[in-house]
C-alpha positions in Angstrom: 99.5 89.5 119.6 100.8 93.2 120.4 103.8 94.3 118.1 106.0 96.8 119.8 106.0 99.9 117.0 109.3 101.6 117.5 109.2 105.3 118.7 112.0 107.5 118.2 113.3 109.1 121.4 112.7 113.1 122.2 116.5 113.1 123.2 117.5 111.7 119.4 115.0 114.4 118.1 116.2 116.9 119.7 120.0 116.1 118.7 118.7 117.0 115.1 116.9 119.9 116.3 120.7 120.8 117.3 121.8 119.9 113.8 119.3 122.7 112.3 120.9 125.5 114.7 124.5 124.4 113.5 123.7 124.0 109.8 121.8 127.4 110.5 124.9 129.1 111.8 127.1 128.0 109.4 125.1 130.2 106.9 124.9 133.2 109.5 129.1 132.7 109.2 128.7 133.2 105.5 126.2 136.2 105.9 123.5 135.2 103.3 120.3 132.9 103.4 120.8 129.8 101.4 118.3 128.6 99.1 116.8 124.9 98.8 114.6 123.2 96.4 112.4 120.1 96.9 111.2 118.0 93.9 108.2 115.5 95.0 107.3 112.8 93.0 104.8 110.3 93.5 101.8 110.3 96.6 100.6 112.2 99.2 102.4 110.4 101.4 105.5 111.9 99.7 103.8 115.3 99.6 103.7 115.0 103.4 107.2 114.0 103.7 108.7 116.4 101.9 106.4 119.3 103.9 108.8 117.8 106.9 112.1 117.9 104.8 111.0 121.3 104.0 110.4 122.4 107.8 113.6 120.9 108.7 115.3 122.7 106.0 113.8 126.5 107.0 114.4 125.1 110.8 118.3 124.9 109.2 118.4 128.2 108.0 117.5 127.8 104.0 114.3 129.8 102.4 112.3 127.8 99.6 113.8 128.3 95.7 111.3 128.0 92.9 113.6 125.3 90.7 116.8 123.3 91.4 119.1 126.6 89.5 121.2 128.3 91.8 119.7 126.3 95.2 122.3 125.6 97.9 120.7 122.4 98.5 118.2 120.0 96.3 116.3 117.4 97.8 114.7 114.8 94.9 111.8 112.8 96.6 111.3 109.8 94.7 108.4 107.3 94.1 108.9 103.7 93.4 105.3 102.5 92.0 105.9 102.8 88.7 108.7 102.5 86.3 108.2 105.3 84.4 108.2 107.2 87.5 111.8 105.6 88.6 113.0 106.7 85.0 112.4 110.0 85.2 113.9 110.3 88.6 117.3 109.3 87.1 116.5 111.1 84.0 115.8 114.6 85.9 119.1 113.2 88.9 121.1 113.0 85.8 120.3 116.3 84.6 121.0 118.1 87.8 125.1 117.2 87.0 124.6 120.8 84.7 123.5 122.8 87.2 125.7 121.5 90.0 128.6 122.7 87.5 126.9 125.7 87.6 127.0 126.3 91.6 129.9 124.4 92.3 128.3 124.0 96.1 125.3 122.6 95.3 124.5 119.4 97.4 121.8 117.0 95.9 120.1 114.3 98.2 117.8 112.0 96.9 115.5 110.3 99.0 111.9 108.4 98.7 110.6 105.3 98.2 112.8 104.3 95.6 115.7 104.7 98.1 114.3 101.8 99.9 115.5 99.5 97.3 118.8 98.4 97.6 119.6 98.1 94.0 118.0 101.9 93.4 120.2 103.0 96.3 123.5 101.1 95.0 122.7 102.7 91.2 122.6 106.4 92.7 125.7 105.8 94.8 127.9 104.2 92.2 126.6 105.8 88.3 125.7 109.5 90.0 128.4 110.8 91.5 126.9 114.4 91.7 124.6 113.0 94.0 126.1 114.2 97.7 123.5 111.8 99.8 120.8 109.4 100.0 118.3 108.0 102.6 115.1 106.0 102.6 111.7 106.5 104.2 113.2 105.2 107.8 115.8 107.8 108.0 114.1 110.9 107.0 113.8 112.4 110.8 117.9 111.9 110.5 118.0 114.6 107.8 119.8 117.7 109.5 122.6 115.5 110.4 123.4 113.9 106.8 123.2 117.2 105.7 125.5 118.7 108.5 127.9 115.8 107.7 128.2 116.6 104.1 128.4 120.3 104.9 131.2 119.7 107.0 133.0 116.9 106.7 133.2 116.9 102.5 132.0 113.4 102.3 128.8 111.6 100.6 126.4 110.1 102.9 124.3 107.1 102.1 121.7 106.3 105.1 119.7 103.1 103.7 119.5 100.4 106.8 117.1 98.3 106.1 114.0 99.2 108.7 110.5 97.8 110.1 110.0 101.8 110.3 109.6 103.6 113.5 107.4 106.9 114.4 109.0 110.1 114.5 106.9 112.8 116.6 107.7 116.8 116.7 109.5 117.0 113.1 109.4 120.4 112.1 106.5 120.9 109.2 106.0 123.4 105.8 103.2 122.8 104.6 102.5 123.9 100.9 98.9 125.5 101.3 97.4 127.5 104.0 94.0 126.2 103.3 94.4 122.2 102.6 96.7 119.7 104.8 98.0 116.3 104.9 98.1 114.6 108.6 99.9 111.0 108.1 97.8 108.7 110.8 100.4 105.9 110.0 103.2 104.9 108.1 104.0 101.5 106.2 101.9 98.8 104.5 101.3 94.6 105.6 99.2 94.3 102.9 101.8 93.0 100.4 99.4 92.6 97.4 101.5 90.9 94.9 102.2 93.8 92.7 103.5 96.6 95.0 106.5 97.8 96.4 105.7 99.7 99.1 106.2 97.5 102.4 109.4 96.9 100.8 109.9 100.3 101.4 108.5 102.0 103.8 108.4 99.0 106.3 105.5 97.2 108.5 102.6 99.2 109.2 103.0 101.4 112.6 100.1 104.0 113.9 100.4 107.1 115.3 99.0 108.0 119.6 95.1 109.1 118.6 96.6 112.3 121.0 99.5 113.4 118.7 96.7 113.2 115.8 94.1 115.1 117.7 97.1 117.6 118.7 97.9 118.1 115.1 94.7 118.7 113.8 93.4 121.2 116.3 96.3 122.8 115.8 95.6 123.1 111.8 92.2 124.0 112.8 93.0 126.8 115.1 95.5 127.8 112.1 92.6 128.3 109.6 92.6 124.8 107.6 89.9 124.1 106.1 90.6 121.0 104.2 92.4 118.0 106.1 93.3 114.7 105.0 94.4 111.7 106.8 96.8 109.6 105.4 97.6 105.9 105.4 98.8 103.3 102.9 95.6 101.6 104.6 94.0 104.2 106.4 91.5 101.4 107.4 94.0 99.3 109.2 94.6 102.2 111.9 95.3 101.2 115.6 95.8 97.0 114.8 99.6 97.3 114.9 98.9 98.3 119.0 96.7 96.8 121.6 94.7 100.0 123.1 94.2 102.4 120.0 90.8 103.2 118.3 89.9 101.9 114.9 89.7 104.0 112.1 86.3 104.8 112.4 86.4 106.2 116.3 89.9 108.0 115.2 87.6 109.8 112.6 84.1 110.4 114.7 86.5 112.0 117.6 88.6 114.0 114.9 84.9 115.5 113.1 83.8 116.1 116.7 86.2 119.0 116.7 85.1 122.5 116.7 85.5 124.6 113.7 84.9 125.1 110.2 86.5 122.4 107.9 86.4 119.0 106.1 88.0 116.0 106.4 89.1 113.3 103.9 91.2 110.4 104.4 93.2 108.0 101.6 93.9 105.5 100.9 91.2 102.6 102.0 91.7 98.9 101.4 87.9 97.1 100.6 88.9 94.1 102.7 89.2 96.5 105.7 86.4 99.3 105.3 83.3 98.4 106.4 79.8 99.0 107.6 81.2 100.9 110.7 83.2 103.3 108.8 80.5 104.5 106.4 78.0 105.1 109.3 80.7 107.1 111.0 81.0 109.0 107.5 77.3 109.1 107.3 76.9 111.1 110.5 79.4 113.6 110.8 78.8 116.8 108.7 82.4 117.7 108.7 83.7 114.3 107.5 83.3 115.1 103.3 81.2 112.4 101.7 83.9 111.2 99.1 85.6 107.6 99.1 88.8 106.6 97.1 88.3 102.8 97.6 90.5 101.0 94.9 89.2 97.8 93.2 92.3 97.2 91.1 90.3 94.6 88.9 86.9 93.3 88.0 87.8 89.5 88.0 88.2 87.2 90.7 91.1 85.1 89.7 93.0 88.4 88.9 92.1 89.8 92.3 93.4 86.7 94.0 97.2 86.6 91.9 97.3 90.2 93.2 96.7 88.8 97.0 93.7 91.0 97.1 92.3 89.3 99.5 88.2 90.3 98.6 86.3 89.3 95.3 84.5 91.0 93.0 81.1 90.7 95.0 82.3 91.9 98.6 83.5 94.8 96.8 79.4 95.4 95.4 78.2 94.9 98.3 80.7 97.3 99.9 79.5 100.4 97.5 76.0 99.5 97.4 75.8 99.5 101.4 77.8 103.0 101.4 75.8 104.9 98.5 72.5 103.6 101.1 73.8 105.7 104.0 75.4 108.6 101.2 72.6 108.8 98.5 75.3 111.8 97.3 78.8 109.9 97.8 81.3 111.3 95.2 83.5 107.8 94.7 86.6 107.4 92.8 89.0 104.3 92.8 92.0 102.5 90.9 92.6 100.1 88.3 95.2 98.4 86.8 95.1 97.1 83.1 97.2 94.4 82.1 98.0 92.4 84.9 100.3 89.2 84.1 98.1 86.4 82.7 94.8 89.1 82.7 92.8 87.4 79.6 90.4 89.3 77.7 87.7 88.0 79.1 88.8 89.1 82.6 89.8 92.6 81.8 85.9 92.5 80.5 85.0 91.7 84.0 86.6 95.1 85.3 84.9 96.7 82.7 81.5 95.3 83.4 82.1 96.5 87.0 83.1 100.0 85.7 79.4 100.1 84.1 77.8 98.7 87.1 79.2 101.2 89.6 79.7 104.2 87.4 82.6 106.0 89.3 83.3 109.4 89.4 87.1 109.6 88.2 89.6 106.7 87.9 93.0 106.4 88.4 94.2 103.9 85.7 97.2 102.6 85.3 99.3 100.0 83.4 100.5 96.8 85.6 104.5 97.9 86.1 106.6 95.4 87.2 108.0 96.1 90.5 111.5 94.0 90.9 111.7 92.3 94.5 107.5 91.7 93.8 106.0 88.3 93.1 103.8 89.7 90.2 107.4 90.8 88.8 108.0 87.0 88.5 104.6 85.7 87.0 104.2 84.9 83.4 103.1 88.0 81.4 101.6 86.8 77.9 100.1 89.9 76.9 101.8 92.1 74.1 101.9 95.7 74.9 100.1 96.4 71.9 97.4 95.1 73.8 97.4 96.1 76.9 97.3 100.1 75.6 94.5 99.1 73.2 92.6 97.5 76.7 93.8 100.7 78.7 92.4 103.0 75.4 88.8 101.4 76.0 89.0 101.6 79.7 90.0 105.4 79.6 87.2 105.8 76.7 84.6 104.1 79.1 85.1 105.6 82.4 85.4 109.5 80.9 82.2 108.9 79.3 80.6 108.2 82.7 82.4 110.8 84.4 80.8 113.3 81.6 77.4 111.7 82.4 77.9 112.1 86.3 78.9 115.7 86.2 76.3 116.8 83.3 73.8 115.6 86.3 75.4 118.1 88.3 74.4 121.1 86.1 71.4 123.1 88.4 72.8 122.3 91.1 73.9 123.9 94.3 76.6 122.7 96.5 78.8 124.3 99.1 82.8 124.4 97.7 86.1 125.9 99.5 87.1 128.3 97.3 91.2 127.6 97.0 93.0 129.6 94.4 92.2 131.5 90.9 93.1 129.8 87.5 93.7 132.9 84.9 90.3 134.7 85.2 88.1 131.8 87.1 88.4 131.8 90.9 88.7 127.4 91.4 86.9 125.2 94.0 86.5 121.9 95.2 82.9 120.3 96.1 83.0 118.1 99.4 83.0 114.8 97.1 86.6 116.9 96.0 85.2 117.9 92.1 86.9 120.7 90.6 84.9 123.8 90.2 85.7 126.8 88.2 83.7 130.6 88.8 83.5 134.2 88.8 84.2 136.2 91.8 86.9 138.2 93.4 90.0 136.9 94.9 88.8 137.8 98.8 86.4 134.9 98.4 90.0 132.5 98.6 90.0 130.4 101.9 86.3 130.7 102.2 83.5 128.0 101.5 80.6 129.4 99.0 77.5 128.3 97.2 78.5 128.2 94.2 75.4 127.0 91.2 76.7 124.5 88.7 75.7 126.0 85.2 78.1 123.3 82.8 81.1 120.5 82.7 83.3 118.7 81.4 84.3 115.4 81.8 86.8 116.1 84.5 85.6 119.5 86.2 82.6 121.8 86.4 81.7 125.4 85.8 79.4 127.9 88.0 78.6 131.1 89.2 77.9 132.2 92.8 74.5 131.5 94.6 72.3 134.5 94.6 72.6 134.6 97.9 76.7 134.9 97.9 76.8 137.0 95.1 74.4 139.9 97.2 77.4 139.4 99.7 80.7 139.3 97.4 
């Protein structure tokens, strides 16, 4: 059955559109250019909001400050995933009371995922009083007017309503890099696996029209991008929220179709959605990068299933084996946690069994966080801590011995990289499968893709030099 996804008007858009010219003028008034500062914790989902808060905020008037001191206005992002991450958001909010004494008319917002919790939200309102506003996820397109109100009316605003989510076109973006770019395909999360927050708090999961996506990428195209990501808390699960929308896979074979000279990547996937269909459609396209983030989370099946999974240990095999067929050369990373409540030792030993088997590139590992408001918050938990680190120790120990191994088989070797930025006296590149390269050459090689010769590594990047054949050319 259809579900209507919520669109927000063009008139209501436009209204904050009218909110950036007023905000704008107000500083024209005072004869100087403000300054704001964005602080972005967590995902790239987060990293592609704040490019929005960021465009509405030069569409207002304000040029970008390098730190929080002396900006007219700072904006704290906030993640929600893990709890050290929520600690240090109050730890670094608190902090920002010294520099508000400092510039008296400073405003702080603070925003994000952790916003979308009520208790989070009531915390900020009532213990940091500094703190001028706060909205969630749902209300970020509302931005120029909370910040008009508490420009002008003296008041703290607090814009938290509780939301399915809704999709915002036409908001105003600044992106961070000229070369690489995020493209959010859709917003929000069914999935609810047991252990994360996230459709708590950024809502059911809505798609964006295939044309506003094809719009947006052509136009990053035709602006010289190079490296383009799609986004998606389940990228997979593209156009099932609407009758009439393409699946994931047509969305990306139409997108690679596209004239010009880039890559695209896409996170995050979800193994019970991906599929035979999607790494055919990878398989084909040149410009679709043959890299796959596809987290497995744990080795064991009774652990997958408390975490509401909802695919086993062996659908997952079969899920790599069938893609590495069709991508001899697939770079593949994933996540895992350690220490989920009730994990015995015996099942963490199944994760790392299936760390050996598959032999990933990188892994993102991680410590199971209770998440308040999540049933895995409520389950019985066991484990000392003492032994969960000593698990996560010989996880870590495992996987950066086979990430050594996979990159000392790159050494020889010739691949194509986009050259993105210099690091001291190495120019830096990524490979297609998204490895970190480091080389000679001179900074007009930046924006461009080379052949660059693998000569050694490390366990988390590689070293080269140019291809004959580029060097003759530098």
């Amino acid at each position: 059955m259809e579900r209507k996804t919520a669109v927000i008007p063009p008139e209501k858009l436009a209204a904050q559109t009218e909110y950036c010219e007023k905000i704008a003028a107000l500083w024209r008034r005072e004869g100087r250019t403000p300054l704001a500062f964005v602080d972005t914790y967590g995902c790239q989902q987060n990293e592609a909001d704040s490019e929005r808060i960021r465009g509405m905020l030069r569409e207002s008037g304000y040029a970008m400050g390098e730190s929080e001191e002396g900006a007219d206005v700072v904006v704290i992002n906030t993640c929600a995933i893990r709890e050290h991450a929520e600690q240090r958001v109050y730890g670094n909010v608190g902090a920002l009371v010294h520099a508000k004494r400092r510039h008296p008319g400073q405003k702080i917002f603070v925003c994000g995922c952790m916003m979308g919790q009520p208790a989070a939200a009531e915390r900020m309102k009532k213990s940091y009083r500094h703190v001028d506003g706060v909205f969630n996820p749902h209300q970020l397109w509302r931005f120029p007017e909370l910040l008009y109100s508490v420009l002008t009316q003296k008041k703290r605003v607090f814009a938290t309503e509780s939301s399915d989510g809704a999709i915002c076109e036409g908001i105003p973006v600044e992106r961070q890099s000229s070369l690489k770019a995020w493209v959010s395909i859709m917003y929000g999360c069914n999935n609810f696996c047991s252990y994360c927050i996230v459709p708590y708090v950024r809502g059911r999961e809505r798609s964006r029209d295939p044309e506003e996506i094809v719009r947006e990428v052509e136009g990053l195209i035709a602006a010289g991008y190079k490296d383009i990501t799609l986004l998606g808390q389940n990228v997979n699960s593209y156009g099932k929220d609407r009758d009439g929308l393409p699946d994931f896979a047509d969305l990306l074979a139409r997108l690679a179709e596209l004239p010009g000279e880039f890559l695209l990547r896409f996170m995050t996937s979800h193994p019970k959605d991906a599929g035979k269909k999607l790494f055919d459609t990878m398989a084909k396209y040149p410009k679709i990068a043959k890299q796959l983030h596809l987290p497995f989370q744990s080795g064991n099946d009774r652990v997958l299933a408390a975490m509401n999974r909802r695919y086993d240990s062996a659908h997952y095999r079969e899920l790599i084996a069938y893609a590495r067929s069709v991508m001899p050369d697939l770079v593949l990373t994933s996540d895992v946690i350690v220490g989920f409540p009730g994990e015995t030792e015996e099942e963490f030993e199944d994760t790392l069994r299936l760390i050996e088997e598959i032999r990933y590139d990188a892994l993102f590992t991680f410590i199971f966080s209770p998440r308040k408001g999540t049933p895995a918050a409520a389950m019985d938990d066991p484990t000392p801590k003492k032994e969960k680190n000593d698990r996560f120790d010989r996880l870590v120990k495992l996987q950066d011995a086979i990430s050594a191994e996979r990159h000392r088989a790159y050494v020889g070797k010739t691949f194509r990289v986009l050259v993105d930025g210099r690091d001291g006296d190495l120019l830096t590149a990524r490979t297609e499968g998204g490895r970190l390269v480091r080389f000679s050459g001179a900074d007009g090689l930046i924006g461009s893709f080379q052949s660059v010769t693998v000569t050694d590594h490390t366990t988390w990047s590689l070293v080269g030099a140019l291809a004959e054949q580029e060097r003759d050319h530098e």
